[in-house]
C-alpha positions as CSV (number, residue, x, y, z in Angstrom):
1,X,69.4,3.0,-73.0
2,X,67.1,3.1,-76.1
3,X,68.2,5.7,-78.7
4,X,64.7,7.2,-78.8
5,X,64.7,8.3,-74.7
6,X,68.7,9.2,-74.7
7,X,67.3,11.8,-77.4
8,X,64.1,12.6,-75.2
9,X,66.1,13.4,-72.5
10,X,69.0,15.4,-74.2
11,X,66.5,17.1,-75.6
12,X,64.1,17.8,-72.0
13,X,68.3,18.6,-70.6
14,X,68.6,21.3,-73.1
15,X,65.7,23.0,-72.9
16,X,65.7,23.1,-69.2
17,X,69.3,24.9,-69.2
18,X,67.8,26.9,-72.2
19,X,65.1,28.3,-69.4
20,X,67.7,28.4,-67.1
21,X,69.9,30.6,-68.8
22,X,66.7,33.1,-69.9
23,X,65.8,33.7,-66.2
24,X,69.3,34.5,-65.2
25,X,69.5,36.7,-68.2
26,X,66.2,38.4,-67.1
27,X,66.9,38.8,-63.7
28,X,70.4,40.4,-64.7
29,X,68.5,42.7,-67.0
30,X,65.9,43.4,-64.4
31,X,68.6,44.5,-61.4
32,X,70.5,46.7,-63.9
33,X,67.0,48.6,-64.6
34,X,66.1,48.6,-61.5
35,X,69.7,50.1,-60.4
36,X,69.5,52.5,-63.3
37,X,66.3,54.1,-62.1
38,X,66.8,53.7,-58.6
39,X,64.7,51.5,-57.4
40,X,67.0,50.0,-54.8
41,X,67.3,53.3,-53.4
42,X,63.9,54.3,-53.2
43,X,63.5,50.6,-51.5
44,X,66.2,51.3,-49.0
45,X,64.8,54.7,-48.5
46,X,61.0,53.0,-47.9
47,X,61.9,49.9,-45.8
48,X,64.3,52.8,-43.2
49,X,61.4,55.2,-43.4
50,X,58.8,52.1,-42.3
51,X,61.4,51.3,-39.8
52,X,61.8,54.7,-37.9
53,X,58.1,54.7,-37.9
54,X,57.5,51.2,-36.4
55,X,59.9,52.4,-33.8
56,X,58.9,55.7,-33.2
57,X,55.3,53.9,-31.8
58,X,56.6,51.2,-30.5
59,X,59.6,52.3,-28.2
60,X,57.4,54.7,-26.3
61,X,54.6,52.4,-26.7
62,X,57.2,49.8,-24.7
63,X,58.4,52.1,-22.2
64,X,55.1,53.6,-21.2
65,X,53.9,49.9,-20.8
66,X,56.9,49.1,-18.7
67,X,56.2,52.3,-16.3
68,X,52.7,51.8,-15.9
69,X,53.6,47.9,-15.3
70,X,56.0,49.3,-12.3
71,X,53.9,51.6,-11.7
72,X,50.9,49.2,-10.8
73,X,52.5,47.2,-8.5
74,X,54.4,50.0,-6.5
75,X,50.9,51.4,-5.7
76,X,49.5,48.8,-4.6
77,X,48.0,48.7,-1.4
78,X,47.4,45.3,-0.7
79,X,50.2,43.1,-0.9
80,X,48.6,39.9,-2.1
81,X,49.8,37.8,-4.5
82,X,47.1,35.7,-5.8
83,X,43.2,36.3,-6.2
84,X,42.5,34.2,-2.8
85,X,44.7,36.5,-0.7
86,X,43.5,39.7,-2.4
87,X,39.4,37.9,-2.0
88,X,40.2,37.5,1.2
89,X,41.5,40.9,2.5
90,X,38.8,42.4,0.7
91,X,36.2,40.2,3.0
92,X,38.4,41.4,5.8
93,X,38.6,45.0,4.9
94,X,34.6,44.9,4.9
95,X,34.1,43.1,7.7
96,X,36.5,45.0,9.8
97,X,34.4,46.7,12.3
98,X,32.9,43.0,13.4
99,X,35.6,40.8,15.2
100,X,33.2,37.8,14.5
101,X,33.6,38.2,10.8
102,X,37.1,38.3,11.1
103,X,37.7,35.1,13.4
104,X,35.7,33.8,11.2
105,X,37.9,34.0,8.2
106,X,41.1,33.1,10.3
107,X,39.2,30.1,11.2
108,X,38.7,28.9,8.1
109,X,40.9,28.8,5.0
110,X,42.1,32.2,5.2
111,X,45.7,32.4,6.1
């Protein structure tokens, strides 16, 4: 290797662990602040708070969904599964008191 770029590099290699080390050395001095103040605790104490209040909406938010899921398909009267079946005993339902109406659904694609 040419003299002149085994210097370069040594030279970009030292600086780079140079900047290296002053991170680490920051970030050691920064924990021990923020330790010394209580900043982890006051995080703790923030991300728990935030967390019994996401929970406090959402478990009854969950369990009210749940019942009113149950609920809605206990009730109900008509025990169709998809829209066609429901479409049609609607049309039947409206049509009861005519027996044409209601041959006339059996007759076609109605069952």
């Amino acid at each position: 290797m040419h003299p002149f770029s085994t210097v370069t590099l040594g030279i970009f290699v030292a600086g780079y662990i140079t900047a290296r080390w002053d991170l680490v050395t920051r970030l050691y001095e920064l924990a021990i602040f923020a330790v010394e103040y209580g900043v982890v605790l006051r995080a703790a104490r923030g991300i728990a708070a935030l967390t019994a209040l996401f929970l406090a909406i959402f478990v009854p938010v969950a369990l009210l969904a749940r019942r009113e899921t149950t609920l809605g398909t206990a009730e109900a009267d008509i025990p169709a599964t998809s829209t066609h079946e429901i479409l049609e005993l609607e049309y039947l339902r409206e049509s009861s008191s005519s027996d044409e109406a209601r041959s006339e659904c059996w007759a076609s694609s109605c069952r």
